[in-house]
Backbone bond lengths (Angstrom), bond angles and torsions (degrees), N, CA, C in turn:
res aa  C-N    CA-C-N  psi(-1)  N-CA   C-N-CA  omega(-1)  CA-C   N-CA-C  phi
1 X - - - 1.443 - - 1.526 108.33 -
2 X 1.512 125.96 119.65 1.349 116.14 154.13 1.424 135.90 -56.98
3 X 1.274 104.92 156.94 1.316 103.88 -156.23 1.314 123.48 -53.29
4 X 1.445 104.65 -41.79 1.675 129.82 -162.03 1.644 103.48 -75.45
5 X 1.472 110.10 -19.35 1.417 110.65 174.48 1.284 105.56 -81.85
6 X 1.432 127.72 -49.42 1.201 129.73 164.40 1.809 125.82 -33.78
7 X 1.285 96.42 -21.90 1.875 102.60 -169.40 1.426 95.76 -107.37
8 X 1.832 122.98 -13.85 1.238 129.85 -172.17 1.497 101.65 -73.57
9 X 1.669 114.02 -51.54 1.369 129.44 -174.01 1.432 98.42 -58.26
10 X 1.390 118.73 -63.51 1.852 121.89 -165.47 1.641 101.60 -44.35
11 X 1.250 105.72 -37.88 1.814 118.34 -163.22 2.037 94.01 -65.39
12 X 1.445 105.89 -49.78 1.637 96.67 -165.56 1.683 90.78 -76.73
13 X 0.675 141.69 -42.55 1.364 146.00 -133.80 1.676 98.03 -87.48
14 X 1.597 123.15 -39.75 1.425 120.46 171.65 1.226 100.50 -102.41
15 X 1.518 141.31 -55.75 0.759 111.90 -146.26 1.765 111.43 -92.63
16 X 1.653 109.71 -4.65 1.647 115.16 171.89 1.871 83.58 -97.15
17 X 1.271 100.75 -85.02 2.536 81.95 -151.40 1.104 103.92 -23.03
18 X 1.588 117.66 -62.02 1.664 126.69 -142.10 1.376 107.23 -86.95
19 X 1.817 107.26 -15.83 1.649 94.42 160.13 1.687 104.85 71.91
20 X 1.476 108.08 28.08 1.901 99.89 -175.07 1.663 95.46 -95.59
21 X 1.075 90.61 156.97 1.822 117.26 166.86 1.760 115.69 -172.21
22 X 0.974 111.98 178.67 1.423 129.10 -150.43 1.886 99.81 -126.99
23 X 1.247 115.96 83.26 1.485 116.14 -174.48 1.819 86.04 -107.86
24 X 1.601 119.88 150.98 1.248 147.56 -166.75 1.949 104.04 3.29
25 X 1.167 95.79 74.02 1.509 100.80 -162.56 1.515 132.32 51.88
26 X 1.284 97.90 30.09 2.018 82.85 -178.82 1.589 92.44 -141.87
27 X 1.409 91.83 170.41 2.028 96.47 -168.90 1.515 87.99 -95.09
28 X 1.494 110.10 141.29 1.252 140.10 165.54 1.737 117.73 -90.23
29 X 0.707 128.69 143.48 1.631 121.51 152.47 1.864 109.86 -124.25
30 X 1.228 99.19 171.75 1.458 96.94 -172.98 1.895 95.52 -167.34
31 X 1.057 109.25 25.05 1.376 123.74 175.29 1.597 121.01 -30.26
32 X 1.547 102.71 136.49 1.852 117.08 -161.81 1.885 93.73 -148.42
33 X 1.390 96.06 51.86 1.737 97.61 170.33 1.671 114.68 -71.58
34 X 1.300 112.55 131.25 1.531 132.03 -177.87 1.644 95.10 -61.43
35 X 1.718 100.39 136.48 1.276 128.75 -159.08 1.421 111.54 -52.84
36 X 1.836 113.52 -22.28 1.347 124.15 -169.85 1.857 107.38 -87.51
37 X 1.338 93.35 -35.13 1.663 85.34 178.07 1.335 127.45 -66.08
38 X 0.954 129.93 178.60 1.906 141.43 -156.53 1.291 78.16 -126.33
39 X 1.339 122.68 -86.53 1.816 132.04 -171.05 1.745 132.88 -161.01
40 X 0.755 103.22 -163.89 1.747 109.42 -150.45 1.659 98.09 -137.50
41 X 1.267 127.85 119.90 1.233 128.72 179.17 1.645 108.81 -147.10
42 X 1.178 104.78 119.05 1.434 118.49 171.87 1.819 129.70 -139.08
43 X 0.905 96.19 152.83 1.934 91.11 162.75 1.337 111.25 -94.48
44 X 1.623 94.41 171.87 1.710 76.34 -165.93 2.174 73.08 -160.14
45 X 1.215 117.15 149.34 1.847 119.32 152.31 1.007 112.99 -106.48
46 X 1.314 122.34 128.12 1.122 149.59 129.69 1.319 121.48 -102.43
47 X 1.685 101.57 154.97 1.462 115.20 163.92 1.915 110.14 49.45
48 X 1.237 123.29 9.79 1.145 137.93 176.32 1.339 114.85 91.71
49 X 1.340 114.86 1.34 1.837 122.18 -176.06 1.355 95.09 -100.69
50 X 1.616 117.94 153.96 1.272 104.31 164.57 1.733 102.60 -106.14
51 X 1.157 105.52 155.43 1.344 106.45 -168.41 1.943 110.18 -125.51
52 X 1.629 110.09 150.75 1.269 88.69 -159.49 1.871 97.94 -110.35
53 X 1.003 138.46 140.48 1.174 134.72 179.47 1.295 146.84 -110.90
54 X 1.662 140.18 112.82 1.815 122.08 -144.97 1.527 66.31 -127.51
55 X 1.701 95.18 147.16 1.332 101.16 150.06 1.238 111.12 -149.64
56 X 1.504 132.39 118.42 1.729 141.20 -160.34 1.411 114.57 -69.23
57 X 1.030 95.16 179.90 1.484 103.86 -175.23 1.952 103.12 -86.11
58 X 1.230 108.98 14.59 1.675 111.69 -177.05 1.384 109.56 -109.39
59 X 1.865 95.38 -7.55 1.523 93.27 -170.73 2.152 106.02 101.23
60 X 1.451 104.05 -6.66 1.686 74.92 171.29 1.023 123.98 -117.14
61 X 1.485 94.60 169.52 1.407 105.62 -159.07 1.582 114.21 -109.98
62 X 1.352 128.86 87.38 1.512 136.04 143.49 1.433 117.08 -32.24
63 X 1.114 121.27 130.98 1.882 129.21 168.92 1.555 99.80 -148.13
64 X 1.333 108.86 115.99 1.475 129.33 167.28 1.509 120.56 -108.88
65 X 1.341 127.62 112.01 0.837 131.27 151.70 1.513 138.16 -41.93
66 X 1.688 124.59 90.53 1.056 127.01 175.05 1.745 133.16 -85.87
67 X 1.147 112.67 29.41 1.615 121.35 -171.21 1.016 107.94 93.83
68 X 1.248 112.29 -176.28 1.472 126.48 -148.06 2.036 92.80 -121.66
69 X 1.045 117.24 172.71 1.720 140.81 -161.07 1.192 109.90 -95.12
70 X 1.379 132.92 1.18 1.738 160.85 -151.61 1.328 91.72 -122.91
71 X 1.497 128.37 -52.87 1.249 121.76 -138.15 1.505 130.24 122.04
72 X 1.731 103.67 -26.01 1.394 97.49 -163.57 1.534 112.35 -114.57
73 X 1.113 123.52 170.85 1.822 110.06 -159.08 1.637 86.34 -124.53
């Protein structure tokens, strides 16, 4: 797979299912997962933490904080 297709897929896949964006600095979701899926789980950085993300088939949205991009939690 080339790369750019690879960043094409990541692009529909968070930023169309999971519905993410970035309103006055903070991540949004607004999630529209297809009727067949269960859920959607990814990491994602922000703000220098990486953060871990579930989102169900009801529409919610879990965000766990997994440490920070340094190393340190």
């Amino acid at each position: 797979m080339h790369a750019a297709s690879a960043g094409g897929v990541w692009q529909s896949l968070i930023l169309g299912f999971a519905g993410m964006s970035i309103e006055k600095g903070e991540l949004q979701f607004s999630p529209k997962l297809p009727k067949k899926w269960k859920e959607i789980e990814f990491s994602i950085i922000h703000k220098s933490k990486i953060n871990k993300v579930n989102i169900t088939s009801n529409n919610k949205v879990k965000i766990k904080e997994k440490g920070m991009i340094n190393g340190n939690v």
